[in-house]
ZAGU-948685 format. One record per residue: y, x, z of N, C-alpha, C in turn; residue in one letter. Coordinates in steps of 0.2 Angstrom, whole numbers, plus 2048, in hexadecimal, padded with zeros to 3 digits. Each point is the difference from the previous one (the first is absolute). Last residue first. Example, Ala and Ser with C-alpha at 12.3 -4.5 7.8 and 13.67 -1.06 7.14 Angstrom:
7F58408238068048018057FC803S;7E48028008067FC800806804800A;
END
This chain:
C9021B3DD8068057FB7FE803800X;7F47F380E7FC8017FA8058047FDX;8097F68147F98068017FD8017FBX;8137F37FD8028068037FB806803X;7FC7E97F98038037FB801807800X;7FA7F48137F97FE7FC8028047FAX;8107FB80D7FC8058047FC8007FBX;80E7ED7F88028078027FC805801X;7F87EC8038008017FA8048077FFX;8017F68157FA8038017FE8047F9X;8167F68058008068027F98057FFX;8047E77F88038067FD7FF807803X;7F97EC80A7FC8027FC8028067F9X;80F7F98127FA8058057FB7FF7F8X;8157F57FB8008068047FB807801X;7FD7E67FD8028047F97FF807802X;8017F48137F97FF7FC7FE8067F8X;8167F980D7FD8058027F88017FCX;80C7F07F98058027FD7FB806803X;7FB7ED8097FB8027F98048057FCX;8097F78147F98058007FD7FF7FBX;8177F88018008078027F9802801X;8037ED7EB800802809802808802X;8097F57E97F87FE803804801807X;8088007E480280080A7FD7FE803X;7F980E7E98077FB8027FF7FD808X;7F08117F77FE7FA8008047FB800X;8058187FE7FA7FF7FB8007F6800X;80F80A80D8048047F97F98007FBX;7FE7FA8188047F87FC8018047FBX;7EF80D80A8057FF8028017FA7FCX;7F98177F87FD7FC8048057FA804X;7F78197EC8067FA8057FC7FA803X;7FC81C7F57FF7FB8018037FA803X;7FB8197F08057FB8047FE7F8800X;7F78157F48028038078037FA803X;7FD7FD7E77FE8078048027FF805X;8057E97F68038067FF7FD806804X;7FA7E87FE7FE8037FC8048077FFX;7FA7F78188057FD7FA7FE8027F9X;7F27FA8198028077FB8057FC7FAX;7F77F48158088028008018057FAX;7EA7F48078028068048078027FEX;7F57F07EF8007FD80A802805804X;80D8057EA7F87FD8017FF7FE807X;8187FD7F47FC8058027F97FF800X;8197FA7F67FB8008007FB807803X;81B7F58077FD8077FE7F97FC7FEX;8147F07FB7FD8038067FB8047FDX;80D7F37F28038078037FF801807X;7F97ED7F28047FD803803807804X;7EE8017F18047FD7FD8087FC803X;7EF8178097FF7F87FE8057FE7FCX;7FE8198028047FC8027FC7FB7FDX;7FC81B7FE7FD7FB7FE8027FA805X;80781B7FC7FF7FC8078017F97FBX;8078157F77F97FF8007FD7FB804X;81980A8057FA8017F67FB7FE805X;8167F980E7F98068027FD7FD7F8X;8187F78067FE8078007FA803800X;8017E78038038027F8801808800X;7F77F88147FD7FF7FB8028027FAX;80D8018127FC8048017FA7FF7F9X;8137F28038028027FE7FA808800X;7FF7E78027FD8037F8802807803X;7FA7EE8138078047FD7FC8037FBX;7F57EC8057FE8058018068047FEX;8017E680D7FC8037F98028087FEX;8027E78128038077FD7FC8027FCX;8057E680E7FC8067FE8028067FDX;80C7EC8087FA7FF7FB7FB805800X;8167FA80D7FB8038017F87FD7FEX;81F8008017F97FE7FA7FB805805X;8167F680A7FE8067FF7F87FC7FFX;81A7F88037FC7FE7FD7FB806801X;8177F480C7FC8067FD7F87FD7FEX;8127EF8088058087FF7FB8077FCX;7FE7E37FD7FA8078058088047FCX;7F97E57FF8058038017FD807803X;7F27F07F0802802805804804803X;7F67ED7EB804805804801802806X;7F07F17EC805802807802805801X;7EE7F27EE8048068008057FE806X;7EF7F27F2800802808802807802X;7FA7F77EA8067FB803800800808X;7EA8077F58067FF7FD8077FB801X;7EC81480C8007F88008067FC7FBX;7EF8197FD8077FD8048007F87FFX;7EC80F8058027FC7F98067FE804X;7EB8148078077FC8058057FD7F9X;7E58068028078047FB8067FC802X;7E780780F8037FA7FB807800800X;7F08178058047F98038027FC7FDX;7F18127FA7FB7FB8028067FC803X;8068127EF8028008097FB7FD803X;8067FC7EA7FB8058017FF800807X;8097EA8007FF8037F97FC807802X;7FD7E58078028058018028057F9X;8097E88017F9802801801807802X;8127F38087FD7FE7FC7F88057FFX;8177F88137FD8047FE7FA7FC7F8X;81C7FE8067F97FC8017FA8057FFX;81D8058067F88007FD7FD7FB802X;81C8028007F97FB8027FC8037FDX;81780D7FD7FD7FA7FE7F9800806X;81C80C8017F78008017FE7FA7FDX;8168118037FE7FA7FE7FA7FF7FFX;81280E8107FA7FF7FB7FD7FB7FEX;81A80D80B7FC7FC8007F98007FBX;81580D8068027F98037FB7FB800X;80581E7F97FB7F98008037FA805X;8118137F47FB8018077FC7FA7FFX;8138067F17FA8037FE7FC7FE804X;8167F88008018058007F8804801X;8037E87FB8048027FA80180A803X;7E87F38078087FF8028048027FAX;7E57FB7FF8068058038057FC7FFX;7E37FA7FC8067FF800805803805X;7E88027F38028048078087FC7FEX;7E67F57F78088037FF803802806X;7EC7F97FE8007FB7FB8078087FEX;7E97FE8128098018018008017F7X;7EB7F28118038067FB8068027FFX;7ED7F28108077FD7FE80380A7FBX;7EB7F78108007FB7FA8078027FDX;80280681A7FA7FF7FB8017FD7FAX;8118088157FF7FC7F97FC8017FAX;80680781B7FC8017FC8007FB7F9X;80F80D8167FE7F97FF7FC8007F8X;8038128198018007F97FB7F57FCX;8028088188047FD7FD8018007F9X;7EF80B8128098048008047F97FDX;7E97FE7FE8027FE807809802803X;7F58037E88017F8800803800809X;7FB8167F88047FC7FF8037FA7FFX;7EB80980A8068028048077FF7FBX;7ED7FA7F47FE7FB807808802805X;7FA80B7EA8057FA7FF7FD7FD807X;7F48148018088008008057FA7FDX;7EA800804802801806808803800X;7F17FB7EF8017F9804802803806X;80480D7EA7FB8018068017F8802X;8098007E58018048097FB7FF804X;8017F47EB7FC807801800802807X;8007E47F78058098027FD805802X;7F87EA7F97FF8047FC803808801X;8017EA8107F98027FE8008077FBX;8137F48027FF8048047FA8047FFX;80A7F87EB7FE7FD806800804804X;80C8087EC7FD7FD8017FE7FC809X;81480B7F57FE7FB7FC7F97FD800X;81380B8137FA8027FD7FE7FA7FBX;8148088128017FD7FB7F88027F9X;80F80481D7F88017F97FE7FA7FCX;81A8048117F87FD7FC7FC8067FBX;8148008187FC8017FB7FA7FC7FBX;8198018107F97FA7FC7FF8057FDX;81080980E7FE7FB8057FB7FC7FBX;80581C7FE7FF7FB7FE7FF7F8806X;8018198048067FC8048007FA7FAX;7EF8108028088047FD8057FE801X;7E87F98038018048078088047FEX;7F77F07F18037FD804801806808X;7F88097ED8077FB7FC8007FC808X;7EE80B7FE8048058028067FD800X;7EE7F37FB8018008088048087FEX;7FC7FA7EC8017FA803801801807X;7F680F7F48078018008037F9801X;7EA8048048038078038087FE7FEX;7F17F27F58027FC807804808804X;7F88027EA8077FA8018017FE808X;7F08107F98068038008077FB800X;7E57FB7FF8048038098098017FDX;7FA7ED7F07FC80780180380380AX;8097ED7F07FC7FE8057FB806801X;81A7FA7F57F98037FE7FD7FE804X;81A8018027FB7FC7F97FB806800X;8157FB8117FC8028007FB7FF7FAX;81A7FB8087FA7FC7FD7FC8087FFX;8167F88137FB8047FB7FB7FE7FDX;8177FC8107FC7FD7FC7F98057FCX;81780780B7FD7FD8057F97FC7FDX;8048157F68047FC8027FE7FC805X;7FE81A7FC7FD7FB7FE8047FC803X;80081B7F68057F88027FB7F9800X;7FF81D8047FD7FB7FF8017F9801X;8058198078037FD7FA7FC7FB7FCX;80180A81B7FC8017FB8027FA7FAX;80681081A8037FA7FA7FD8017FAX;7F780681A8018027F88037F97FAX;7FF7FE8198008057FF8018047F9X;7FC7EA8098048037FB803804802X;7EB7FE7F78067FE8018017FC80BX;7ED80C7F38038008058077FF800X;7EF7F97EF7FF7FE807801804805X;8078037EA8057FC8017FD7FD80AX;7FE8157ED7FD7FE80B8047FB7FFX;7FD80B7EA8077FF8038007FF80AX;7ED7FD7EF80280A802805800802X;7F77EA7FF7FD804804802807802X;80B7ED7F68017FF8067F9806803X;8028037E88078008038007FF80AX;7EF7FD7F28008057FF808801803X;7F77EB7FC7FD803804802807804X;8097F67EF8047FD8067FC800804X;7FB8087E98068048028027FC80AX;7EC7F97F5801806801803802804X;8017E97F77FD7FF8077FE80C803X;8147F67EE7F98008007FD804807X;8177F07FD7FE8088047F87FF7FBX;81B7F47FF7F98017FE7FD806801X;8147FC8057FD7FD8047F97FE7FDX;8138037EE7FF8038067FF7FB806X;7F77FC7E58047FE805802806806X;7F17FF7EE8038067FF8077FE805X;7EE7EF7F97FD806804804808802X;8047E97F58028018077FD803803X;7F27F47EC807801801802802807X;7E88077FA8047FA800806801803X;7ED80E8008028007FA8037F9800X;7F780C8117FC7FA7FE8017FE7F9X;7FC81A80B8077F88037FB7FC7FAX;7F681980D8007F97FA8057FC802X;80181E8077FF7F88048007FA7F9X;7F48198078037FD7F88027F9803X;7F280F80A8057FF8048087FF7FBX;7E38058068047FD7FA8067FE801X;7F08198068017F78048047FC7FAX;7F88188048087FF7FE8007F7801X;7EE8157FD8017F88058077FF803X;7EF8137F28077FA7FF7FF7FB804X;7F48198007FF7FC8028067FE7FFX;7F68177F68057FE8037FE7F5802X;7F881E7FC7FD7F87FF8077FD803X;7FF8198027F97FC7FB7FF7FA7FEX;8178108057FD7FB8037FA7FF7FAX;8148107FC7FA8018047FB7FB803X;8147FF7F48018038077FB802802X;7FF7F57EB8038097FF801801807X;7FC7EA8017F68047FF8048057FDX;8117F38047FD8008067F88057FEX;80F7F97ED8028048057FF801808X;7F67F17F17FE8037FC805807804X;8047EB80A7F88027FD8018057FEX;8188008067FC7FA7FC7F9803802X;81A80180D7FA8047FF7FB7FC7FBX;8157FA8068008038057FB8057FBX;8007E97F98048027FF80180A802X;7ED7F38018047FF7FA8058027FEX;7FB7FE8197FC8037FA8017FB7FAX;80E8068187FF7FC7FB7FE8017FAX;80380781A7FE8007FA7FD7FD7F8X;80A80081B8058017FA7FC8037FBX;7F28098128047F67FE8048037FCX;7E780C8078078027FE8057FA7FDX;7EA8088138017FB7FD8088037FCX;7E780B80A8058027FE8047F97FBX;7E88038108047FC7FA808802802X;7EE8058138028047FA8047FE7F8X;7F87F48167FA8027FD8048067FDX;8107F68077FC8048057F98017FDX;80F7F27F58028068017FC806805X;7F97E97FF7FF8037F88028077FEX;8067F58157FD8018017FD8017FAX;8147F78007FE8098027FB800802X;8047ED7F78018017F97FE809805X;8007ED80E7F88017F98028087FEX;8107FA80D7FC8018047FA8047FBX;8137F17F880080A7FF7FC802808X;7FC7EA7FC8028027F8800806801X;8077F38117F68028008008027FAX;8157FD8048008058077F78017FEX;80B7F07F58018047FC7FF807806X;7F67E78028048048008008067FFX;7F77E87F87FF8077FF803803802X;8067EA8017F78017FF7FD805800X;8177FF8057FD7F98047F97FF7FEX;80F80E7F37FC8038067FF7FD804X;7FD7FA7E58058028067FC802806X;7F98087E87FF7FB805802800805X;80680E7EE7FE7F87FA8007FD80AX;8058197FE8067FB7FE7FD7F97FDX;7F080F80D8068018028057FD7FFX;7EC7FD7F87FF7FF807807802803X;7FD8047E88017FB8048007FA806X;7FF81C7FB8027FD7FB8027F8802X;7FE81780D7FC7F88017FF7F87FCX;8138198057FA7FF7FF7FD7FB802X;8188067FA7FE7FF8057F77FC7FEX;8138057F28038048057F97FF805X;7FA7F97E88057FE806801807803X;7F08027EF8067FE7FD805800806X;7E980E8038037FB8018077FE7FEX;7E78117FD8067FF8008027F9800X;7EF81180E8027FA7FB8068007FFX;7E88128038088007FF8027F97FFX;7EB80F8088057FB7FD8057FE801X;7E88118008088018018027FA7FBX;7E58008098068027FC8077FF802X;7EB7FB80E8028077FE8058017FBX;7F77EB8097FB8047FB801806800X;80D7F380D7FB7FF8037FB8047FCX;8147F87F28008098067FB802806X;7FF7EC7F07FF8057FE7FE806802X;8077EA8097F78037FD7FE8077FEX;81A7F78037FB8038087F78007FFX;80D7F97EC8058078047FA802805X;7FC7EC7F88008047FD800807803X;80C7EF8097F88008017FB8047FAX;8197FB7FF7FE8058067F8800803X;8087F67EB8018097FF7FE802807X;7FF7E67FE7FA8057FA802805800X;8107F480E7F88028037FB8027FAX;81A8097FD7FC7FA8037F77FF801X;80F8117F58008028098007F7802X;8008117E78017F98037FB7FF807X;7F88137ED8087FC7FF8027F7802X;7F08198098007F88008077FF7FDX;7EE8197FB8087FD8007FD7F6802X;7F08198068037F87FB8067FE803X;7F08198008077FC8018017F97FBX;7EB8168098047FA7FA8067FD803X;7F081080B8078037FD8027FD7FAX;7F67F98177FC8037FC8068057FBX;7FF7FB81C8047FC7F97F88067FAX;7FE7F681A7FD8067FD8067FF7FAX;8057EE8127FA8037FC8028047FEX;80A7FB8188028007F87FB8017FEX;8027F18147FE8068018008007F6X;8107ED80C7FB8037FE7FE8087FEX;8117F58128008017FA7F78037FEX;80A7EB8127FD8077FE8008047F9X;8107E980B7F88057FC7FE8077FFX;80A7EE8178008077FB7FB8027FAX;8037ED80E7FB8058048058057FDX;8037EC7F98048018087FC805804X;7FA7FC7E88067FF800803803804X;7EB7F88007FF8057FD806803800X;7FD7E98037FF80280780180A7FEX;8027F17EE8068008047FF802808X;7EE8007EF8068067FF8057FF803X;7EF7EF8067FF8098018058047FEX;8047EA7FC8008018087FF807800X;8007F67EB806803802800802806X;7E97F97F78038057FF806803802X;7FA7EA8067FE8078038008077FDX;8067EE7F38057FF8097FE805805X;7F47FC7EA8088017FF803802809X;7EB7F57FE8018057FF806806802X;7F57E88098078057FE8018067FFX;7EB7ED7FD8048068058058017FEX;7F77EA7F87FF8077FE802802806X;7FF7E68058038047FD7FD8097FEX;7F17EB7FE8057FF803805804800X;7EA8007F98007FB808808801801X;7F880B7EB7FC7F98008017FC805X;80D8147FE8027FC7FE7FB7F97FEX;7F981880B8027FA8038047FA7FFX;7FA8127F37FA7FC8018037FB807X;80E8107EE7FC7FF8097FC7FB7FEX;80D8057ED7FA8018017FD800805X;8187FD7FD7FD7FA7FC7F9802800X;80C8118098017F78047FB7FE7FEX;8058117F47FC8048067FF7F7802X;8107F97EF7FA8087FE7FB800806X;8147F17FF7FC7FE7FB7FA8077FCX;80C7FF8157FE7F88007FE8027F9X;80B8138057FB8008047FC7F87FFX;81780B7F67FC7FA7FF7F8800804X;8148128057FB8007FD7FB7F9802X;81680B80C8017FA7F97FA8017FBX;7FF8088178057FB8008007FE7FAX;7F08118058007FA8048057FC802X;8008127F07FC7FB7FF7FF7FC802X;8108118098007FC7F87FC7FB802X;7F880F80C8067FB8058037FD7F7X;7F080F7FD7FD7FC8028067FA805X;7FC8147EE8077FA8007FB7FB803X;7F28127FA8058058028087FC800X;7E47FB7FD8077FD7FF803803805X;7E98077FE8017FE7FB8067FB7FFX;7FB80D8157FA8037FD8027FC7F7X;80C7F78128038067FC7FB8037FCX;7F97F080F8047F97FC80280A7F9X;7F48078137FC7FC7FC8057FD7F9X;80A8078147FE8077FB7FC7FD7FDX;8087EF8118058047F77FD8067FEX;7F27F88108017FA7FB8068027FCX;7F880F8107FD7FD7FC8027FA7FAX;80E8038138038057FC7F88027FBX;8007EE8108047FF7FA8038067FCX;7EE7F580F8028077FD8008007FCX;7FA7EB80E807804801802806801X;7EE7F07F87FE805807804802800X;8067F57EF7FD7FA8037FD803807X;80780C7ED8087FD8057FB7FB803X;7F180D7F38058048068047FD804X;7F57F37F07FD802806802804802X;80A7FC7EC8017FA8067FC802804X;8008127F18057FE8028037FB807X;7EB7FF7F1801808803807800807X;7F97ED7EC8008018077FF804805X;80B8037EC8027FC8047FD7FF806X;8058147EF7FC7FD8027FF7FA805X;80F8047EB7FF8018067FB7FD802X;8088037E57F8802807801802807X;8127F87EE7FF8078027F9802804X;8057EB7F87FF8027F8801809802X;7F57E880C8038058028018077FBX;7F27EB8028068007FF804804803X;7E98028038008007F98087FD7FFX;7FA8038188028067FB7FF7FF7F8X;7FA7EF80F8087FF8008018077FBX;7EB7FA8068017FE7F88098017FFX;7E98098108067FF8018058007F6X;7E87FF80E8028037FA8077FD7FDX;7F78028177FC8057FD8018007F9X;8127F58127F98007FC7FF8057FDX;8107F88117FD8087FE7FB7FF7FDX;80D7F08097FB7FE8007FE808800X;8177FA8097FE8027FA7F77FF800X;8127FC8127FF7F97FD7F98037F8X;80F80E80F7F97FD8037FF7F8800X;81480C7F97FA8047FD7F97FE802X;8127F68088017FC7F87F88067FEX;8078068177FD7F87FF8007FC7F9X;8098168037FC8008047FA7F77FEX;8188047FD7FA8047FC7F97FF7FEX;8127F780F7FF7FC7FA7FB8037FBX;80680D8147FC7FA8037FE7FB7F8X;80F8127FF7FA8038007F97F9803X;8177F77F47FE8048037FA803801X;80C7FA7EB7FB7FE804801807806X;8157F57ED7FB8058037FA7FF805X;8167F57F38008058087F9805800X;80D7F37EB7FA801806802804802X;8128007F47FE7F78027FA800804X;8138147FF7FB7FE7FD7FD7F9803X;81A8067FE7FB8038037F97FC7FDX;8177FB7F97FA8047FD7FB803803X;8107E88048018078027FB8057FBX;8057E78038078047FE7FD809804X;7EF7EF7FE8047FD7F9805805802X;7F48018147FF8047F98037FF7F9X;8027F18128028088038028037FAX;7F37EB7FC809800801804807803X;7E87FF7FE8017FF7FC8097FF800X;7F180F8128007F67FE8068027FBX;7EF8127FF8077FD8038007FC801X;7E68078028068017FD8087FC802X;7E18068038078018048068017FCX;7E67F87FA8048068008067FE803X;7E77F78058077FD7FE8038097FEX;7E67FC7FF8058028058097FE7FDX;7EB7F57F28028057FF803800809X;7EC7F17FE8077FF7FE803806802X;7EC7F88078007FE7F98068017FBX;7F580B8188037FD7FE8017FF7F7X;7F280C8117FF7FD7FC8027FB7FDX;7FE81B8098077FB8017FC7F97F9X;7F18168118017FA7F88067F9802X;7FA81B80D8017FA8008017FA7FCX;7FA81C8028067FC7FF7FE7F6801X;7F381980C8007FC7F98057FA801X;
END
């Protein structure tokens, strides 16, 4: 019998020293050893009615799991984690765990939660340096579903499915499977080595994956069910980049926080410089937004050979979306932070290139729908700041181009897919899930999506 860790305080996680890391890609946590495991696992209460699973949108067995790694059977503890999440090294790197599985421990009344999250990635990364086994193949039935989009609502799906027996098929716009695990999150949080680890192992259940597919275009809905397919699954994600609608947007050096993600990812800028990658940043950079994806492209800009970077957010700290764990390694890298403060205008040079931003002063005021209080500009308190590049990261919103080609499929007011609680669309046969229903969210509520799509599927497929 395992031993009670009764420590009140998560197990440290092991990372780069920060000045190292600011210039390089490799990944920022290191990882728990088998000893870190061990000891974070046997902090777990294993209560008999464990409330951390009520946060958990893929139903990991949790405490199942941590008492394997806590008797140190660990190849237990990832077949358990796989039993229902088929992206278990994902998840346990960029999966908000604090504000889901976390946030229900029971041992946040005394002090710190478990490290879920942490243990999670332990097991699959211990899973990793064993070799994964290929899964033993299910039975196939003789229905076929089509996934349009190979990020985490298509590959989790996907791999529900096949586990059911049907023949799946995904199709993928990019060259390169894992929607945007692959090209949205750098590889200092998500190595693209653990991405196509996931992504073949979905291959190895059986899941047939097809890139460079561009539906809408390539191929429509309606020309996927002539090929034969029963049911099709949209999780094309929202990958529509928002600007601000203010002067000096159309500057060069202005990146929306997408294209300068997606560029320093499929391009490898983090293996420069081995690979030369066509992404001009200057010595100066202004970052605008306060979501994870400003700070992803904040600490890439300075890992590109920027010497100032800012985040430029209109309201308080307090109010910023991002993880705390990720503007924490970017405030430790050096990223400089300008709360309260708005971009006014993008000012350029006479040869087009940006030279600069003008910002005013917020004051916070009441709240508005959000429940956050409405950031009121300050009058007369406009400045400047000298920046070579600019990269907007506001947020995104749904490519029309797959929507506007498929009849019958019923669209929110803002051109995201409407669905019921299980993903069904209003079109026969097809369901979505993903930011392409709920605009930009998380990677595990994205899976979440996914796996209750896959179940609403099966249930369709058995009654047809």
């Amino acid at each position: 019998m395992s031993s009670i860790n009764r420590s009140k305080t998560k197990t440290p996680m092991p990372a780069q020293d920060p000045k190292k890391r600011s210039k390089n890609f490799d990944e920022v946590a290191l990882g728990y050893t088998e000893e870190d495991a061990v000891n974070e696992a046997r902090r777990c209460l294993n209560c008999k009615k464990p409330t951390c699973m009520e946060g958990c949108p893929v139903q990991v067995q949790i405490p199942r799991f941590i008492k394997h790694i806590a008797e140190k059977d660990f190849q237990s503890a990832i077949n358990v984690i796989k039993e229902t999440n088929s992206l278990p090294a994902v998840c346990g790197r960029v999966c908000p765990q604090e504000e889901q599985c976390e946030q229900k421990c029971i041992l946040n009344k005394m002090g710190d939660s478990v490290g879920i999250g942490r243990l999670e990635r332990f097991a699959a990364d211990w899973e990793r340096k064993q070799g994964i086994k290929a899964p033993k193949q299910t039975s196939q039935t003789n229905k076929k579903v089509a996934i349009i989009g190979s990020g985490p609502a298509g590959l989790t799906c996907a791999g529900d499915l096949v586990k059911l027996g049907y023949e799946v098929t995904v199709f993928e716009a990019f060259h390169e499977p894992g929607g945007v695990l692959i090209y949205g999150i750098p590889e200092f949080r998500l190595p693209k080595a653990i991405v196509k680890q996931e992504v073949e192992f979905i291959e190895k259940l059986g899941v047939q994956v097809k890139t460079d597919m561009v539906m809408g275009k390539v191929l429509t809905v309606d020309d996927v069910f002539q090929m034969g397919y029963d049911a099709v699954f949209i999780g094309t994600g929202a990958g529509l980049p928002k600007f601000m609608k203010i002067p000096g947007e159309n500057y060069l050096g202005v990146y929306s926080a997408n294209e300068f993600l997606t560029r320093i990812n499929l391009m490898k800028a983090y293996s420069f410089p081995k690979t030369d990658t066509p992404v001009k940043v200057g010595k100066k950079v202004a970052v605008v937004g306060g979501g994870n994806v400003a700070m992803d492209s904040a600490r890439c800009a300075l890992r590109m050979g920027a010497e100032e970077v800012y985040i430029i957010y209109r309201r308080s700290e307090e109010e910023m979306p991002a993880r705390k764990e990720e503007s924490e390694h970017a405030k430790e890298e050096g990223i400089i932070f300008n709360f309260l403060t708005n971009p006014t205008r993008i000012i350029g040079d006479d040869k087009g290139w940006v030279k600069g931003i003008e910002c005013i002063q917020m004051q916070l005021g009441e709240p508005d729908a959000s429940g956050r209080r409405r950031p009121v500009p300050i009058e007369g308190s406009e400045f400047i700041l000298d920046m070579d590049t600019v990269v907007i990261a506001i947020g995104t919103g749904p490519n029309p181009l797959l929507t506007k080609a498929t009849e019958g499929l019923d669209l929110n007011k803002y051109g995201y897919i409407d669905t019921d609680e299980n993903g069904k669309t209003s079109k026969e046969g097809v369901w979505a899930g993903g930011d392409i229903v709920t605009g930009s969210a998380t990677v595990i509520l994205a899976m979440g999506a996914g796996k209750k799509a896959a179940q609403s599927i099966h249930e369709y497929l058995q009654t047809k």
